[in-house]
Residue, then its C-alpha position, 0 to 999 in steps of 0.5 A: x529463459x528468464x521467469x517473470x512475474x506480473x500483476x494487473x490491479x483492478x483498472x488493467x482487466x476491469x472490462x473484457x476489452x481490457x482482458x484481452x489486451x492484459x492476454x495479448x501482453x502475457x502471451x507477447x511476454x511467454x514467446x520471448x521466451x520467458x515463464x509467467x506467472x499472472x496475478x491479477x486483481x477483482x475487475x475494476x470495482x468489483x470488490x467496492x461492489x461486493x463489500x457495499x452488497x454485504x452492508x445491504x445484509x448486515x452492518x456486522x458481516x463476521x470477518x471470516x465471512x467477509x473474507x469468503x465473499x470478497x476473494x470471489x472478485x479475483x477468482x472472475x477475473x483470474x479465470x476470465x483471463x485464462x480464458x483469453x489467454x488460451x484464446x490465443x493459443x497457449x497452455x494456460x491455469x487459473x490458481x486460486x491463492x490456496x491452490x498456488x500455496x499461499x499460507x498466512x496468518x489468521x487474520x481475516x481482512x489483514x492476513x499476512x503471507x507466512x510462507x508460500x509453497x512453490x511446489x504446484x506452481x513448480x510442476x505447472x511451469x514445467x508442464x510448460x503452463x503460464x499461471x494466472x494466480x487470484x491475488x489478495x489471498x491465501x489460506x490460514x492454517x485451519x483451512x479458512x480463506x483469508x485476504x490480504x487487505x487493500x491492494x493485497x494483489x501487489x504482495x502476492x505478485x512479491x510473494x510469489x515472485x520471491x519464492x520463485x526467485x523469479x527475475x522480476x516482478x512487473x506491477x501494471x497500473x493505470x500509472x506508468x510508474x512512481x512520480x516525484x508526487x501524484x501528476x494529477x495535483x502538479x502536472x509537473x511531478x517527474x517520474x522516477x527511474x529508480x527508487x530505494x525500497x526504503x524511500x518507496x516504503x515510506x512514500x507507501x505508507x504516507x499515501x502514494x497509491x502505487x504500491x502497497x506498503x506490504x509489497x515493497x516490505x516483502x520486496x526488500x527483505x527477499x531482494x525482489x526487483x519491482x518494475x512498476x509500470x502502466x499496463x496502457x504503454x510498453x514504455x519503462x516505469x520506475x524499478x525498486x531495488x537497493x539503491x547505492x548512494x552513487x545512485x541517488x539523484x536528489x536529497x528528496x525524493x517525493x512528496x506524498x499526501x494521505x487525505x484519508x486520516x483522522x485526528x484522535x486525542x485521548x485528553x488529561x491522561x495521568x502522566x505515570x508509567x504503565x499508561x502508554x503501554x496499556x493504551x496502545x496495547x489496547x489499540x494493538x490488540x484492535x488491530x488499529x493502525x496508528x501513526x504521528x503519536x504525539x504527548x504532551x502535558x499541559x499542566x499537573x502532571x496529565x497528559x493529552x494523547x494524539x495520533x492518526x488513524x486511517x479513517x476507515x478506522x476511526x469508529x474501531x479505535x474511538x471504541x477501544x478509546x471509551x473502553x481504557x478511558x475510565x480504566x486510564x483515568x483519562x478526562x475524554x476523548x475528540x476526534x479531528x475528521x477533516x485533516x490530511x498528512x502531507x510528507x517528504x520522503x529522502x534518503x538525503x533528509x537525516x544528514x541536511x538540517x536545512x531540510x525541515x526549514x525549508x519545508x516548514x518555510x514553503x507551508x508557512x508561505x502558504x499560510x499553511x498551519x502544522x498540527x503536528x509533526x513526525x520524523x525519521x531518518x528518510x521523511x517529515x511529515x505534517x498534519x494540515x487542514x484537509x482543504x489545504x492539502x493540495x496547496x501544500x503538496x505544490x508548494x513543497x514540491x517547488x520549494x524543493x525544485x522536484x519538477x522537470x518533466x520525465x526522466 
């Protein structure tokens, strides 16, 4: 008898129709005979739904709050599913992720998994009970609910399917697995059987949506095995795992796009040691994710500062920016809104300079202008125009001959 865990995101259970089908799947899984455990995601946009209700409350809604009001979306749907699947005749409980013993930090709205006590779930399989856990949650240390941030449910599938040991864990998605880049942008984008964590984490974080960087992070360091799959078809997705170089396919794995960033600058910084460190702290502190830092020094001896942020963002880290400017001595601050960070991705990519030409070659065909650039072992990334994005995306996936159908 294997152990098995699966998570279904927000499309998967967003009417009760799609419930149902999610039950008959968990239940087809169970008399196999394997044990089951179910995370699932708020119904379709329910979580957009109670985050617009708070705005109608306050602009500010305190984060402890926040948290509380947005868990409520996975605990409908857990328990909507349990309802089905004990329809259907099997032995069936809905878990919180305080109940099934998920602690995190005390980071309200971006909290991290910092253990999961498998000791209730252990005695609910033994009774012989499939589990349907609320993802995008857990309980701090006080007692406080917390959430895991945008797409959370995926690392609560990985946690709990690394305390468990369990042998898989199953993402089920509108998408039936991870594409050379997004299908909807280059109708001949071919899907991957098989992926690296680390190429998988890189795509994560560039903008593919299929799995939450944090997922594949905690996949990798406790040696998960991730099958991302569509919850629409029974047919094979893509599986995340180590992978040999006797493995690999291609130098380039994919092509990844984020439209989602802004352009910041914090402008004629004096070039002195200790700045770096007091600006970024300063952000760190914030909680503001950063990401393509660029210095340069354009003439006596003062810097111009510039990195990416999410645009969700943005007001957060323009306000820590005007609160060290006249501590820094810096001259202003200017934000760019309507760019976009397109990226290869590939574990070929640090061993073959041709790489960075021929992706730069396919841009400048375009008339496509950098911005800026970053690297690192497994990916170059490019800051374009927002509006040229897609172009770019195509013209990079057929300089580097990605298409080709599914495999």
């Amino acid at each position: 008898m294997g152990l098995i865990v699966q998570k279904f995101g927000g499309t998967s259970v967003g009417t009760p129709e799609r419930i149902r089908a999610v039950a008959r799947r968990i239940v087809e899984t169970r008399r196999r005979g394997n044990g089951v455990v179910v995370v699932v995601s708020a119904m379709g946009k329910t979580t957009d739904q109670l985050i617009a209700l708070s705005r109608e409350v306050t602009d500010s809604p305190p984060e402890r709050e926040y948290d509380m009001l947005l868990a409520t979306g996975e605990q409908v749907s857990s328990a909507l599913t349990a309802m089905a699947v004990h329809a259907l005749g099997e032995p069936v409980v809905s878990l919180t992720g305080a109940q099934v013993g998920i602690l995190t930090d005390g980071v309200h709205t971006k909290a991290k998994i910092m253990n999961v006590n498998r000791e209730r779930m252990d005695k609910e399989l033994e009774d012989g009970n499939i589990l349907i856990v609320c993802g995008f949650q857990g309980i701090n240390d006080t007692g406080d609910i917390t959430t895991l941030g945008r797409g959370g449910s995926d690392t609560t599938a990985v946690a709990l399917a690394a305390a468990l040991q369990a042998d898989v864990c199953e993402i089920y998605t509108d998408v039936d697995g991870v594409y050379t880049t997004d299908p909807r942008i280059v109708p001949e984008a071919r899907k991957l059987p098989l992926i690296s964590y680390d190429e998988m984490l890189e795509l994560a974080q560039l903008g593919a949506k299929v799995l939450q960087p944090r997922s594949v992070e905690y996949g990798k360091l406790h040696d998960v095995v991730i099958h991302v799959r569509s919850s629409f078809n029974d047919e094979p997705g893509t599986i995340v795992k180590e992978v040999s170089d006797m493995e690999r396919d291609f130098v380039v794995t994919g092509v990844a796009s984020d439209k989602k960033v802004s352009k910041l600058a914090i402008l004629d910084v004096p070039d002195r040691p200790g700045i770096a460190h007091r600006l970024f702290s300063a952000l760190a502190e914030a909680h503001v994710g950063l990401d393509m830092i660029v210095q340069s020094v354009p003439a006596e001896e003062r810097n111009h500062v510039m990195f990416t942020v999410a645009e969700d963002e943005v007001g957060k880290a323009i306000t820590v920016l005007e609160r060290v400017k006249k501590e820094l001595g810096a001259g202003g601050i200017t934000c760019e809104a309507k760019v976009a960070k397109v990226s290869i991705v590939g574990a070929g990519i640090a061993h073959n300079a041709s790489i960075a030409a021929r992706m730069f070659g396919a841009l400048a065909e375009k008339g496509i202008n950098i911005k800026i650039i970053s690297t690192s072992e497994i990916k170059i990334s490019c800051l374009i125009d927002r509006d040229q994005a897609d172009q770019a995306i195509k013209a990079i996936h057929d300089a580097f001959e990605l298409g080709g159908g599914n495999s």
